[in-house]
LOROVEX-650728 format. One record per residue (C-alpha): residue number from 1; residue in three letters; x, z, y. Coordinates in steps of 0.02 Angstrom, whole numbers. Last residue first. Layout:
 tordo tise     px     pz     py
   NUM  ALA      X      Z      Y
...
***
This chain:
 tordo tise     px     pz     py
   193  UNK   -458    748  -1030
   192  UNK   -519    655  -1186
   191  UNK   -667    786  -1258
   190  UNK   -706    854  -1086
   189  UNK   -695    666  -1025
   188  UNK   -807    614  -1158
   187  UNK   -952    731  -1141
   186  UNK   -956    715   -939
   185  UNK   -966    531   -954
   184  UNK  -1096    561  -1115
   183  UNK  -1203    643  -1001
   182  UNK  -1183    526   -851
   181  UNK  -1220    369   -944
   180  UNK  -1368    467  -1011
   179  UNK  -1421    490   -854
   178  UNK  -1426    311   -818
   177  UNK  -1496    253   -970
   176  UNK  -1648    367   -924
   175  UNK  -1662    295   -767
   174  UNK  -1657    116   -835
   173  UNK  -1811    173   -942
   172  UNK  -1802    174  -1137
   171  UNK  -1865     43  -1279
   170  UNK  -1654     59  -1345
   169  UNK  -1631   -136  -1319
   168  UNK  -1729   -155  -1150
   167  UNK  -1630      8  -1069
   166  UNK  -1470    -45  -1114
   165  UNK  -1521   -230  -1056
   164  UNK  -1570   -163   -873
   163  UNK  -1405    -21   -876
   162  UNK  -1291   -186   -902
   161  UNK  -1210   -218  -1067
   160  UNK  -1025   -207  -1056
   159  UNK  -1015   -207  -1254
   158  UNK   -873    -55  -1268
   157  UNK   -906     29  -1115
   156  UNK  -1092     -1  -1090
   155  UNK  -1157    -35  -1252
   154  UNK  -1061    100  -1336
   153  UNK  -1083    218  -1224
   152  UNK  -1282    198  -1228
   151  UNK  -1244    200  -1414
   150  UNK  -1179    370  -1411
   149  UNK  -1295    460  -1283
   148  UNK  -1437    390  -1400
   147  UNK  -1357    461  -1551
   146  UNK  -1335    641  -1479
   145  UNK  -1217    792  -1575
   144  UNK  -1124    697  -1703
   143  UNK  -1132    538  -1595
   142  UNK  -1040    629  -1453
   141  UNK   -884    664  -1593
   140  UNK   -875    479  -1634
   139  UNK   -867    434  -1454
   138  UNK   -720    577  -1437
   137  UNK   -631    479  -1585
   136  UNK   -663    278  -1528
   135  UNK   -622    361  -1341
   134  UNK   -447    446  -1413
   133  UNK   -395    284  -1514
   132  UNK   -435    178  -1374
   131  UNK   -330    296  -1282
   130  UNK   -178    295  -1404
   129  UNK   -180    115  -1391
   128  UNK   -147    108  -1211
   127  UNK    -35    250  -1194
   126  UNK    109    166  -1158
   125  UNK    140     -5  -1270
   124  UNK    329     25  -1342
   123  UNK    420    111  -1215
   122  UNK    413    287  -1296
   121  UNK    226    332  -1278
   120  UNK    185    495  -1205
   119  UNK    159    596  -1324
   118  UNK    312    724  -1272
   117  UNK    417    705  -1433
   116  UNK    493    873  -1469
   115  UNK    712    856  -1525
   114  UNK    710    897  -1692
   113  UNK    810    733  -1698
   112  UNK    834    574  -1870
   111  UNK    694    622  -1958
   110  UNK    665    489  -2086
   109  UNK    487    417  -2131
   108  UNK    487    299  -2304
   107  UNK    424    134  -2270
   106  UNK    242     91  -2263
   105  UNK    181     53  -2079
   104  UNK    348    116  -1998
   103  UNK    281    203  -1855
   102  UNK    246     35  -1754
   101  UNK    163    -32  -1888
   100  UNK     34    111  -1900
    99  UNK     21    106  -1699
    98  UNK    -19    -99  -1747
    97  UNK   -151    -33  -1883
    96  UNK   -233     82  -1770
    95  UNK   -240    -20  -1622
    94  UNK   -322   -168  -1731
    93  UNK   -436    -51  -1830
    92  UNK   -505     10  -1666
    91  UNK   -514   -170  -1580
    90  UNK   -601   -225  -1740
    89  UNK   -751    -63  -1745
    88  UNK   -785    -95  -1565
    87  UNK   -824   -277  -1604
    86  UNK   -951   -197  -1729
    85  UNK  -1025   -103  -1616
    84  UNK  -1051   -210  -1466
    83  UNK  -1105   -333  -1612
    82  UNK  -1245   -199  -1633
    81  UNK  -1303   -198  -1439
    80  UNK  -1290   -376  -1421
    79  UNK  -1430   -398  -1577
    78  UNK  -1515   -252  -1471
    77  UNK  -1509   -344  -1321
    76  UNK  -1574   -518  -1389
    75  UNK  -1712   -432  -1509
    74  UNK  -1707   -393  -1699
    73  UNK  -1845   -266  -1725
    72  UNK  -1739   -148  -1772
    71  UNK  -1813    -37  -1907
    70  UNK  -1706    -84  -2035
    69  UNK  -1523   -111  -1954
    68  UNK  -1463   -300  -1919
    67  UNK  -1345   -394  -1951
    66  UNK  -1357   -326  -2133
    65  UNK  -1198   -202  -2221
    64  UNK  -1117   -287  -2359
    63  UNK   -997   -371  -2254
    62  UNK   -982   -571  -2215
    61  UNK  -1106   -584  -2083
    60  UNK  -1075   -467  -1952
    59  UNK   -888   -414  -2009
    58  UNK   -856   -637  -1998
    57  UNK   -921   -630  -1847
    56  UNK   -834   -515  -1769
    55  UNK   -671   -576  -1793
    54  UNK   -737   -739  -1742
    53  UNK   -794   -640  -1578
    52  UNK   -629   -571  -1571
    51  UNK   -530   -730  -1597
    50  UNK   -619   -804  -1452
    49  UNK   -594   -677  -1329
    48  UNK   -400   -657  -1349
    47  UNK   -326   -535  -1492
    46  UNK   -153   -461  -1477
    45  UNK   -248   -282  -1502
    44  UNK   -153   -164  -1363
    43  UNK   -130   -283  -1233
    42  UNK   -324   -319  -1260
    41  UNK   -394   -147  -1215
    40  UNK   -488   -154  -1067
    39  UNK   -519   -343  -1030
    38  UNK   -534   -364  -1202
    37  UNK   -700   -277  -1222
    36  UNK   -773   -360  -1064
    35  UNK   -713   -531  -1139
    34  UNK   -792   -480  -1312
    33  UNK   -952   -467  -1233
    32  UNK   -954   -599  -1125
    31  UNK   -912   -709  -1290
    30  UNK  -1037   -620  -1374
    29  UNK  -1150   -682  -1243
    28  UNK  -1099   -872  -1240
    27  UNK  -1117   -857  -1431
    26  UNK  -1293   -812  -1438
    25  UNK  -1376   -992  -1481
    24  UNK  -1237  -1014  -1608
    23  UNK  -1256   -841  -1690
    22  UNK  -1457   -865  -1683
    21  UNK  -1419  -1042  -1790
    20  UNK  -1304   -972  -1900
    19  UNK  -1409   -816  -1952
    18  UNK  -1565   -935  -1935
    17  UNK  -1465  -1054  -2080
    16  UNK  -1408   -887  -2179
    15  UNK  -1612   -822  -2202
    14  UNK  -1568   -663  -2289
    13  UNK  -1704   -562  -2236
    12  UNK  -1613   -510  -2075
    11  UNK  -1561   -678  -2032
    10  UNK  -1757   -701  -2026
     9  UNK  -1760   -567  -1891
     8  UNK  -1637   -652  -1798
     7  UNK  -1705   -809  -1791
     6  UNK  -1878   -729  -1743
     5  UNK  -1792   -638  -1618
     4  UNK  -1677   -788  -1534
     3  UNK  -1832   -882  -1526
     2  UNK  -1919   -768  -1436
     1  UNK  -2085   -679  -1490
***
């Protein structure tokens, strides 16, 4: 057993040095992570690498929910595959609480044309957001129907993962990754498109 898993599975129980510790000896990998992340959707969240790994950091270890799930036997990839998650879960609530600004936030809503708005963005950020919106939506839709094709998504667009440490952290074959990937491709642009 790694070091990184044995940290990690004693940050499970409760253990907050190992949590530290396993965070410190992972950080150049959440960083990649979070870099991949950005590198799609950052315009839309204001956030650089740094601040999202922080960010996701302090949902990790602060929130009621555990680092890890029960039954995970607290590997590398599968630690990478839940902070995947979770930094999915920030960029999300970041795109929808800027759109929410952008609307108003919390003042009163005044028609002002009945002219029909053609979704398209009105100069003020595109599409951008709306589209992380859509994929976080259609993504939750696939899980609904197929977990696995979910979470290979997840770890691939959202975490960057490669196929190898997809297959490693889910106990599958690379080919089986790979038709998933294709799956939930096909899934997600029926759902989007």
């Amino acid at each position: 057993m790694s070091e990184i898993t044995t940290l990690l599975q004693a940050a499970r129980a409760g253990d907050r040095e190992a949590a530290d510790r396993a965070y410190t000896l992972l950080y150049a990998d959440l960083r990649r992570l979070a870099h991949s992340r950005l590198r799609r959707d950052g315009a839309f969240t204001l956030l650089d690498t740094t601040a999202l790994v922080h960010e996701s950091y302090l949902r990790l270890h602060g929130g009621a929910e555990p680092a890890l799930k029960p039954g995970i036997s607290g590997g590398r990839d599968q630690f990478l595959a839940y902070a995947a998650r979770v930094m999915r879960s920030v960029v999300v609530d970041l795109v929808r609480a800027r759109q929410a600004e952008r609307r108003g936030g919390d003042a009163p809503h005044v028609t002002l044309s009945t002219t029909v708005i053609d979704g398209h963005g009105s100069g003020t950020g595109g599409r951008g957001g709306e589209e992380v919106l859509q994929v976080h939506e259609a993504l939750d839709a696939l899980q609904a129907q197929d977990e696995r094709l979910a979470s290979v998504v997840e770890m691939r667009y959202f975490g960057g993962l490669s196929e190898r440490e997809i297959a490693e952290a889910m106990g599958v074959t690379e080919r089986t990754v790979q038709r998933d990937w294709q799956k939930a491709r096909l899934f997600l642009a029926m759902s989007i498109g």
